[in-house]
C-alpha positions in Angstrom: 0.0 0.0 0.0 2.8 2.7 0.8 4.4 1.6 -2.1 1.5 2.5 -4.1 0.9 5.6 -2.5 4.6 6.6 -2.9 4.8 6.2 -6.6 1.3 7.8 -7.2 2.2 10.5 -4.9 5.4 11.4 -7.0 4.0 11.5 -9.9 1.4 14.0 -8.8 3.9 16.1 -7.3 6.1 16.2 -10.3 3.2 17.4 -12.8 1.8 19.9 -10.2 5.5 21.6 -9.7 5.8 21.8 -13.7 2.6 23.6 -13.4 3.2 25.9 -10.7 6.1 27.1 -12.1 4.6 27.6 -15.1 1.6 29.1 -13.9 2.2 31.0 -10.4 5.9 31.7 -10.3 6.5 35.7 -10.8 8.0 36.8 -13.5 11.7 37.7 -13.5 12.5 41.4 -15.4 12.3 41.1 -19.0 9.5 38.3 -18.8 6.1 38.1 -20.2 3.9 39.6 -17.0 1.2 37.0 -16.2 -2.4 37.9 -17.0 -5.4 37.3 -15.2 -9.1 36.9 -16.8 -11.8 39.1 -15.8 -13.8 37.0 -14.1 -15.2 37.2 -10.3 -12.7 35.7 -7.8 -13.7 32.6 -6.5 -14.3 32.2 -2.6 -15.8 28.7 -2.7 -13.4 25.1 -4.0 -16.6 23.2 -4.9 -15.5 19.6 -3.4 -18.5 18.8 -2.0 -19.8 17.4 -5.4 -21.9 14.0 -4.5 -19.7 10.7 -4.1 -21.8 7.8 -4.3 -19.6 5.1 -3.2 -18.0 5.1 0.6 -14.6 5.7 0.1 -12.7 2.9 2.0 -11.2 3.9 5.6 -7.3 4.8 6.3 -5.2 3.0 9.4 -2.7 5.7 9.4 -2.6 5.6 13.3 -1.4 2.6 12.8 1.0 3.2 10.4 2.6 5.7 12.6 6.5 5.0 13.0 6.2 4.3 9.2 4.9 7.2 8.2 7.8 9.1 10.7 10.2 7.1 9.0 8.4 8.1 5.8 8.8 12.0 5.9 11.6 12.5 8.4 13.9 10.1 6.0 12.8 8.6 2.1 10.3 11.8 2.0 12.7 14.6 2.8 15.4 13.3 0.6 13.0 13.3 -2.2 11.8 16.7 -1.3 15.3 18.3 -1.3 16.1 17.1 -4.6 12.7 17.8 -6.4 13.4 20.3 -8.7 11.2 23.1 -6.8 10.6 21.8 -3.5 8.4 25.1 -2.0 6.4 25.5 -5.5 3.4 27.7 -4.5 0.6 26.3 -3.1 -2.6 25.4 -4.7 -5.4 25.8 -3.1 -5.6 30.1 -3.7 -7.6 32.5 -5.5 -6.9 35.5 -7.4 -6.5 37.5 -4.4 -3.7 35.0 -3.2 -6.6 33.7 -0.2 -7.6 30.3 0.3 -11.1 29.6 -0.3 -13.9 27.6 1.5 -13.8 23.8 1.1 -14.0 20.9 2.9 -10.7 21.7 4.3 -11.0 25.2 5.5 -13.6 27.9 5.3 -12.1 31.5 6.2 -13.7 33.3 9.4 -11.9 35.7 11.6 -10.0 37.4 9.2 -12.4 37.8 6.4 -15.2 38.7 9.7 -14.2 39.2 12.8 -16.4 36.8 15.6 -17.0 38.2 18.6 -15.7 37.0 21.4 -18.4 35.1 22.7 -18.4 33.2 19.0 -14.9 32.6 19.4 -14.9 31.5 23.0 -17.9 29.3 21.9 -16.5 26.9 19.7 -17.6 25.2 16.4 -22.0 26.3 16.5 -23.2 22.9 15.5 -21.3 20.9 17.9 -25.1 21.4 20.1 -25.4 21.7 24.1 -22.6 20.2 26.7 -23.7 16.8 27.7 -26.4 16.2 30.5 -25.5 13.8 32.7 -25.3 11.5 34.0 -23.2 10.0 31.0 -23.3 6.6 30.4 -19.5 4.3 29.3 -20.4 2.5 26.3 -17.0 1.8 25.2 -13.6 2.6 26.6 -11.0 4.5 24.9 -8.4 2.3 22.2 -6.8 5.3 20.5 -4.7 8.3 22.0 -2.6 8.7 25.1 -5.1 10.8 27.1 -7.4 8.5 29.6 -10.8 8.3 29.0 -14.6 6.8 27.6 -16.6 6.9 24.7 -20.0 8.1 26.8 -23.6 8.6 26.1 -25.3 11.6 27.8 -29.1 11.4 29.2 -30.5 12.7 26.0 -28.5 10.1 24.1 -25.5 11.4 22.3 -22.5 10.2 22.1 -19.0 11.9 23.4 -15.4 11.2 23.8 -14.8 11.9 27.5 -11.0 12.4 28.3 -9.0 13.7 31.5 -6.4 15.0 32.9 -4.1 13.1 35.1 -2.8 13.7 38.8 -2.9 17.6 40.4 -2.6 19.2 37.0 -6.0 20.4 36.5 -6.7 21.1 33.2 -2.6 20.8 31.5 -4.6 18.1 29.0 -8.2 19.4 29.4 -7.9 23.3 28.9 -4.9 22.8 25.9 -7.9 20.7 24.3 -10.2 23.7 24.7 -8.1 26.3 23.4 -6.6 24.5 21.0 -10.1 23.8 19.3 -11.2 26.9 19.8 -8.3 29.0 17.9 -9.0 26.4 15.1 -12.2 26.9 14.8 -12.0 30.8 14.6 -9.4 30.3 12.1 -11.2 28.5 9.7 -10.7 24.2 9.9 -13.3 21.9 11.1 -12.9 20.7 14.4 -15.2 18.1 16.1 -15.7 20.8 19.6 -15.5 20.3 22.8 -17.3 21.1 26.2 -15.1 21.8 29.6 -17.1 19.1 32.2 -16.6 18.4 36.0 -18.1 15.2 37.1 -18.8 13.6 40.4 -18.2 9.4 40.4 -21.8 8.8 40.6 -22.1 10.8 37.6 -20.6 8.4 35.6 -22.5 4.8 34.6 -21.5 1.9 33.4 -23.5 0.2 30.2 -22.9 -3.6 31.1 -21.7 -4.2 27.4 -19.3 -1.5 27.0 -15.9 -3.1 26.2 -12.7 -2.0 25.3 -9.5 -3.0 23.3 -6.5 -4.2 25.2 -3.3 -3.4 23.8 -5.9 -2.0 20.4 -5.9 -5.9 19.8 -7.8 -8.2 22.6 -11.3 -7.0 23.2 -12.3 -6.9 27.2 -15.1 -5.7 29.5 -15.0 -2.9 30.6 -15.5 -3.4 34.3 -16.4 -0.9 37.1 -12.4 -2.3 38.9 -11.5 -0.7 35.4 -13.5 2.8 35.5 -12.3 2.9 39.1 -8.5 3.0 38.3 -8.6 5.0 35.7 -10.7 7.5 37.8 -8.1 7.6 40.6 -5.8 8.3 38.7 -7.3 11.7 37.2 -7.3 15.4 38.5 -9.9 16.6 40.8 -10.4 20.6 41.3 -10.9 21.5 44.8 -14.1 20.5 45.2 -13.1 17.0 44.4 -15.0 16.4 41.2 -13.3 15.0 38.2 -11.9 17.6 35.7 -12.9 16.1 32.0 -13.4 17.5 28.5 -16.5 16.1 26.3 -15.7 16.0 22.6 -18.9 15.5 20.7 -18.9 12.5 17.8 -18.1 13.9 14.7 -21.4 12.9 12.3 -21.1 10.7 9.4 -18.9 7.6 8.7 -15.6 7.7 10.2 -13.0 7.3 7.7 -9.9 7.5 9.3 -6.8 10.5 9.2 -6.2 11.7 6.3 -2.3 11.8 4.8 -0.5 14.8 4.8 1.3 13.6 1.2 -0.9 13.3 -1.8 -4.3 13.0 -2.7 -7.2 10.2 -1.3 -7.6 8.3 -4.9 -11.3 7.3 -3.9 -12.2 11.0 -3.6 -12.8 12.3 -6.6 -13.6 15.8 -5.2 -9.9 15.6 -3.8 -7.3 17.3 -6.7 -5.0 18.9 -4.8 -2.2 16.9 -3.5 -2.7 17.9 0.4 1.6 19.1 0.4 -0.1 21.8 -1.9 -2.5 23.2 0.4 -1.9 26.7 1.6 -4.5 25.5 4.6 -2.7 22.9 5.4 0.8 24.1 5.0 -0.2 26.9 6.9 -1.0 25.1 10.0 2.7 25.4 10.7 2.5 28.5 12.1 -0.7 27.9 14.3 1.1 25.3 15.3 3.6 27.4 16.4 1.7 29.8 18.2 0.1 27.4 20.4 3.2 24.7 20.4 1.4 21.4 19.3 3.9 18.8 19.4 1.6 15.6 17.2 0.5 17.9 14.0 0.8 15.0 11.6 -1.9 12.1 10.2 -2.5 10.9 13.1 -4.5 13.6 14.7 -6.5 14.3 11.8 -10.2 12.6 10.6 -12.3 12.5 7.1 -15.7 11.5 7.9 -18.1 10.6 4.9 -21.0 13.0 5.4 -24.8 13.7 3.8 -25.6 17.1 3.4 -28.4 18.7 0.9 -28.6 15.5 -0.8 -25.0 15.3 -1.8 -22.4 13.2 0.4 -18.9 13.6 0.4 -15.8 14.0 2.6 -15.1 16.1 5.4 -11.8 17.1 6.7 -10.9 17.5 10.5 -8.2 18.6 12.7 -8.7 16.9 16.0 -7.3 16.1 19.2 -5.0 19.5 20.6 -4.1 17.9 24.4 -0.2 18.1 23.0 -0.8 21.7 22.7 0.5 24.8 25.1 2.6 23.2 28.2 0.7 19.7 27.6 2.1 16.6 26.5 -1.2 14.8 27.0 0.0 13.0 29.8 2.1 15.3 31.3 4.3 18.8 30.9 6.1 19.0 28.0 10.3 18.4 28.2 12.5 21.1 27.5 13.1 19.7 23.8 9.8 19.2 23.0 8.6 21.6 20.3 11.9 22.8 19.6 13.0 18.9 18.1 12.2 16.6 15.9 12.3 13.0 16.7 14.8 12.7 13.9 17.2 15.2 14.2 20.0 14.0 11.4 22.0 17.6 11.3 22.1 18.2 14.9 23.2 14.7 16.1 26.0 14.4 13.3 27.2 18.1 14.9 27.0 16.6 18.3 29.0 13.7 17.0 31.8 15.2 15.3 32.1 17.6 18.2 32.5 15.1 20.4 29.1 16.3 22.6 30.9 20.1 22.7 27.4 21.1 20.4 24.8 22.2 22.6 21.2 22.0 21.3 19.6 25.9 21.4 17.3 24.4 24.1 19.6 23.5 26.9 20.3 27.1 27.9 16.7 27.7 28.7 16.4 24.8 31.1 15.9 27.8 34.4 13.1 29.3 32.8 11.7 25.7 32.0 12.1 24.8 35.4 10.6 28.5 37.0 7.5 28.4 34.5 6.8 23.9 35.7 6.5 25.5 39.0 4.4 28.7 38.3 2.0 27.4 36.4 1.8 23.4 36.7 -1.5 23.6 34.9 -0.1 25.2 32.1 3.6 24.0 31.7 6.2 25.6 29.9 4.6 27.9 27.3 6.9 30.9 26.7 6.1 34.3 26.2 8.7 36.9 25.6 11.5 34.4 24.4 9.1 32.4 21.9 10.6 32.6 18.7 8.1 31.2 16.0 11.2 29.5 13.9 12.5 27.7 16.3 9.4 25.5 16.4 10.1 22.2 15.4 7.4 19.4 16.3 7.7 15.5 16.5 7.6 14.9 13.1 8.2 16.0 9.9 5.0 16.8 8.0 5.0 17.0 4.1 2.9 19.9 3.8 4.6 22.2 6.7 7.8 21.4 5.0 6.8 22.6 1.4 5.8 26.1 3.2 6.9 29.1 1.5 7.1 33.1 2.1 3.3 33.9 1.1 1.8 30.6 2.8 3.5 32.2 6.1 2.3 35.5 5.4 -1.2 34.1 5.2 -1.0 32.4 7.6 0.3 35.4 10.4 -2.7 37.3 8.5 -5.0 34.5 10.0 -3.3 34.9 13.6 -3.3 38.4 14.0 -6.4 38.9 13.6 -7.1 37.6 16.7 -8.3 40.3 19.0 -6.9 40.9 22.7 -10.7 40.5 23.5 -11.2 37.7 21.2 -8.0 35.8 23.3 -9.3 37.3 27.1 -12.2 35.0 25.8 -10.8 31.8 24.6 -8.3 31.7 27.3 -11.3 32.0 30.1 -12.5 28.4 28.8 -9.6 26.6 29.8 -10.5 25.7 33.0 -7.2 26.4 34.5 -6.7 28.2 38.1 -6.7 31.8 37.8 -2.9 32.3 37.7 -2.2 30.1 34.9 -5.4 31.2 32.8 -4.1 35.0 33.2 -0.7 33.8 31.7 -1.9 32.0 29.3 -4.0 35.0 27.5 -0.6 36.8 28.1 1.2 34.1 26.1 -1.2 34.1 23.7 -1.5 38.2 22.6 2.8 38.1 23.2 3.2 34.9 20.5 1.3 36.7 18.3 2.4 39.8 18.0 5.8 38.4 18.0 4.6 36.0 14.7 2.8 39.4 13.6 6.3 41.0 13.4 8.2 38.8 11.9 6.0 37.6 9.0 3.7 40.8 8.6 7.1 43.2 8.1 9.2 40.8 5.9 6.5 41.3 2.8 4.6 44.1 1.0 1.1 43.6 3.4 -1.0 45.2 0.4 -4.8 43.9 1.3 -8.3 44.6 0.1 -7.2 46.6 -3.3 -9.8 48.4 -4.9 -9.9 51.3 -8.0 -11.6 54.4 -6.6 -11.8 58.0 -8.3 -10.4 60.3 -6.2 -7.0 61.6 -4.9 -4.1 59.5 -4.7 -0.1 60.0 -4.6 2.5 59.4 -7.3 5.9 61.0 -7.6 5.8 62.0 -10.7 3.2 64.4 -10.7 0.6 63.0 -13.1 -2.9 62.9 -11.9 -4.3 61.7 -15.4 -6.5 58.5 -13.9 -7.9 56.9 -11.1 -6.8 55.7 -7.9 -5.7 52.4 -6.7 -6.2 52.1 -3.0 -4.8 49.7 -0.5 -4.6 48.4 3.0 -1.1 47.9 4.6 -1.6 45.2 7.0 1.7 45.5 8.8 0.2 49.0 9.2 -3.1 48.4 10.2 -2.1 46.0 13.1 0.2 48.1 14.5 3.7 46.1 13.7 4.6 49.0 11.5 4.1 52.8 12.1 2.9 54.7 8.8 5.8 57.1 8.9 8.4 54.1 9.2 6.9 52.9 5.8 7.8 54.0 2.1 6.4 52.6 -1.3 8.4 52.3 -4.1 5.6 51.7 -6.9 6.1 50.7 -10.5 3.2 50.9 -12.8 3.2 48.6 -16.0 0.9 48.0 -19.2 1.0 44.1 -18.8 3.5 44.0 -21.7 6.6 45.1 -19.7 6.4 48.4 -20.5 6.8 51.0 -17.6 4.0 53.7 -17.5 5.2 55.5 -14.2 6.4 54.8 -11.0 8.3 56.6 -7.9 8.5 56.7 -4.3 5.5 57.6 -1.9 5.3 57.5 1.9 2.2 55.4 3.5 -1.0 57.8 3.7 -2.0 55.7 7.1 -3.4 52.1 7.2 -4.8 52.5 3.5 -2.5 54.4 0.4 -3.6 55.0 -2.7 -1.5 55.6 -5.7 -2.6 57.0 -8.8 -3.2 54.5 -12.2 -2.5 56.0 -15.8 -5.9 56.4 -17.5 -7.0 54.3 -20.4 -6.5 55.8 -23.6 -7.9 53.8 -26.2 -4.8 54.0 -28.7 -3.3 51.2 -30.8 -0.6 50.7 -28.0 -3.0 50.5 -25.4 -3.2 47.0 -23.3 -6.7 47.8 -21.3 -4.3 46.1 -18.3 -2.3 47.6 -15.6 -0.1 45.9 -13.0 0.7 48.1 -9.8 3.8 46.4 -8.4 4.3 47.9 -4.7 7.6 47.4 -2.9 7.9 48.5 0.9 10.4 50.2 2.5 10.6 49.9 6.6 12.8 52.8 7.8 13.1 50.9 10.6 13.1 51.9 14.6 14.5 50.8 18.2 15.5 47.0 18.0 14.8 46.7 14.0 17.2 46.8 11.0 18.0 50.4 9.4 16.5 49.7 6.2 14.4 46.6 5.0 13.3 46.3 1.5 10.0 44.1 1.9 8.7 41.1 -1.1 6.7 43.1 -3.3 2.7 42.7 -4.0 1.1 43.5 -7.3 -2.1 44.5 -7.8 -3.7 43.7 -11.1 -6.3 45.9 -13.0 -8.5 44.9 -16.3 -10.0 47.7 -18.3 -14.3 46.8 -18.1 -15.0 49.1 -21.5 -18.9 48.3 -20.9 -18.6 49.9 -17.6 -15.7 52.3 -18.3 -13.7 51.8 -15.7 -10.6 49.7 -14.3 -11.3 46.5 -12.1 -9.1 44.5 -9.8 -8.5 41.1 -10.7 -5.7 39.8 -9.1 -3.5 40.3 -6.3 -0.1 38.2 -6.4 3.0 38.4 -4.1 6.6 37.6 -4.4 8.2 34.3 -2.8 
């Protein structure tokens, strides 16, 4: 089967690289400029068309060390040498934004929730269970202890908990985790923050679970009682738990972070092409999940309008913040890969003189274990979002480029202080470690916010207005591109720090004006020669914008940002310029 998957996998790979460089790679000086149609962008991927036959169910969680072994060793040789390893991802519109699909539907940073949505969770995941709940099945998969429970009114959760005085290290990373994906944009089964009393809990005489995930045993109330006293308690002695509700349709399994499902025919984008899923890397980041591969993801075969098809869900964020499920994370964790080929070679042929970047924070490990046990080790000021490195390798964070970053800081920052206060209050943790946790959050991502919203031209919501704009030259003869500068708007860069150079072309490579302008404030606009009907005229224009950061206290004197261009079609039946594309340097 892996075989299989390998050599169909390749061969996708190489044909979608040919056409991404032919297609989406910018073009170098004296190159033909690419063209886009006039045509409305699209904002939805359409892979919800109706399957009619069940596509057949994955084991990756069983397949785990192989598929480690997979993309940590075979996959990344074969990524290095591919002839462009970070071709531009797939999965984008004109505007450079990904779309809704099965995969990921855009929310908080196309419109802001409030932050009663965003502390709520997914809307359709329905009300926390009423007890008392009722085990039907114990728990086969994942490290975290728990049951698969039925509530009084007859649904049916996953019911997991945390483990000895750490109340809510597994529990509240579950609920925040969830809870920033959901706001973000993926699917994410939900969860509800529950605290139980023993009697609360019932056992269905048939429930049963898998021994070893081989030998099938009763579950037995000897069983329910050691797990349960082993679990946290809060101080009024209930049982700290989190209810997850069961995800509707047919389970499916994970899905693979390499290729395509060949029994989905609604699936064409090799998933390592994914701007949604590449981009995970850096929400990953942010809230320091250390198990972001296959394994903690689920299609489910669903039945919608008439129409079924596959869904695709991230699940299962108890690794995330301090957490390691079962207990705080180590000092390496997050900042090491289970493979680490480079650094033990150095630490070899130094003779153990190399000293891993983690080993000189081991005091402020230790100090933040004992400040906030419920929370763990979940820097704040020193958290540098590259130095994030998680268990494993995962095909489509390692393909990430420049603009999948971007996009993805765009999707983080927009997280509001309130919108955080909110999420944060649902962990469940004591008061202490709940307050640093909101402070950890807003400091991670305003440090993500300057590092990826200042390294690129931030040009957003373009738009062709009559009315005054700014160009160095003097000539006032058209209309008016305007712009949002996101660096700008979110407060990583000040307006007087920030200078355009902007170069204004006919499509054909021939300069029509240009110069330098200073940022007008959160939105610029720049004026567009006018359309003049002639034998040379292209009815195009592309406004290529380059910023300049002056720089301030702590930042570099000068840096020259990736440029954005902004592409305009001349609409003679309305008489007037339109955008039609928006596309960004690598």
């Amino acid at each position: 089967m892996m075989k299989g998957l390998r050599r169909r996998t390749t061969a996708a790979i190489a044909l979608l690289v040919g056409l991404a460089v032919a297609s989406w790679s910018a073009p170098a000086r004296g190159e033909a400029a690419r063209w886009f149609p006039d045509r409305p962008v699209a904002w939805a991927e359409h892979d919800d068309a109706d399957i009619p036959t069940v596509p057949q169910a994955t084991h990756l969680q069983d397949i785990h060390t192989t598929l480690i072994l997979r993309d940590s060793v075979a996959g990344e040789v074969d990524r290095i040498l591919a002839a462009n390893p970070r071709a531009p991802a797939l999965d984008v519109n004109a505007i450079d934004e990904v779309p809704c699909s099965t995969w990921y539907c855009p929310r908080n940073h196309l419109r802001a929730l409030t932050p009663e949505e965003a502390a709520a969770g997914p809307p359709g995941q329905g009300q926390a269970p009423l007890l008392p709940l009722r085990i039907v099945k114990g728990k086969d998969d994942g490290a975290s202890p728990g049951f698969q429970v039925v509530d009084a009114s007859g649904r049916k959760f996953m019911l997991k908990f945390d483990l000895g005085r750490q109340v809510g290290l597994s529990t509240g990373a579950e609920m925040i985790g969830e809870r920033l994906f959901h706001a973000a944009g993926y699917n994410v089964p939900g969860s509800f923050r529950i605290d139980l009393r023993p009697e609360d809990l019932t056992l269905d005489p048939r429930a049963t679970y898998r021994l070893f995930r081989v030998q099938k045993r009763p579950v037995t109330p000897a069983r329910v009682r050691a797990v349960l006293d082993g679990v946290a308690r809060t101080p009024d002695g209930r049982i700290r738990g989190v209810a997850t509700p069961w995800i509707a349709g047919q389970v499916l399994g994970g899905f693979d972070m390499l290729g395509r499902r060949p029994d989905d025919p609604n699936d064409r984008i090799p998933h390592e092409h994914r701007r949604s899923l590449r981009a995970t890397w850096l929400f990953f980041s942010w809230i320091s999940e250390l198990d972001p591969g296959s394994v903690n993801t689920l299609d489910t075969y669903v039945s919608e309008s008439g129409r079924r098809f596959v869904r695709h869900y991230i699940i299962d964020f108890g690794a995330t913040l301090g957490s390691f499920t079962l207990r705080n994370k180590g000092l390496h964790e997050g900042t090491e890969h289970i493979i680490e080929v480079g650094r033990t070679l150095e630490a070899i042929g130094t003779l153990g003189l190399y000293r891993r970047p983690f080993q000189d924070q081991r005091p402020e490990y230790e100090e933040a274990v004992l400040q906030y046990p419920s929370l763990g080790y979940f820097p704040a000021e020193t958290y540098d979002p590259d130095d994030y490195r998680p268990r494993i390798k995962v095909p489509a964070h390692m393909r990430r480029t420049d603009r999948d970053l971007y996009w993805g800081a765009k999707v983080v920052t927009s997280f509001s202080d309130a919108q955080l206060g909110a999420i944060a209050a649902q962990s469940g943790m004591p008061a202490r470690d709940a307050a640093y946790l909101e402070h950890a959050l807003r400091v991670r991502r305003d440090i993500i916010g300057r590092r990826y919203l200042r390294a690129v031209t931030a040009v957003e919501a373009p738009a062709v207005v009559d009315g005054a704009g700014d160009r160095s030259d003097g000539d006032r003869g058209g209309p008016s591109v305007c712009f949002d500068d996101l660096a700008v708007a979110r407060g990583f860069a000040l307006a007087f720090e920030v200078r355009y150079r902007v170069e204004i072309s006919d499509g054909r490579d021939h300069r029509l004006s240009g110069g330098e302008i200073m940022a007008a404030g959160p939105r610029t606009c720049v004026f567009v020669p006018a359309f003049t009907a002639g034998p040379t005229e292209s009815g195009y224009r592309i406004v290529e914008v380059t910023a300049h950061l002056t720089g301030g206290i702590g930042r570099p004197a000068m840096n020259t940002c990736k440029a954005a261009r902004i592409h305009l079609r001349w609409r003679g039946a309305e008489g007037r310029f339109v955008v039609v594309g928006l596309e960004r340097d690598e």
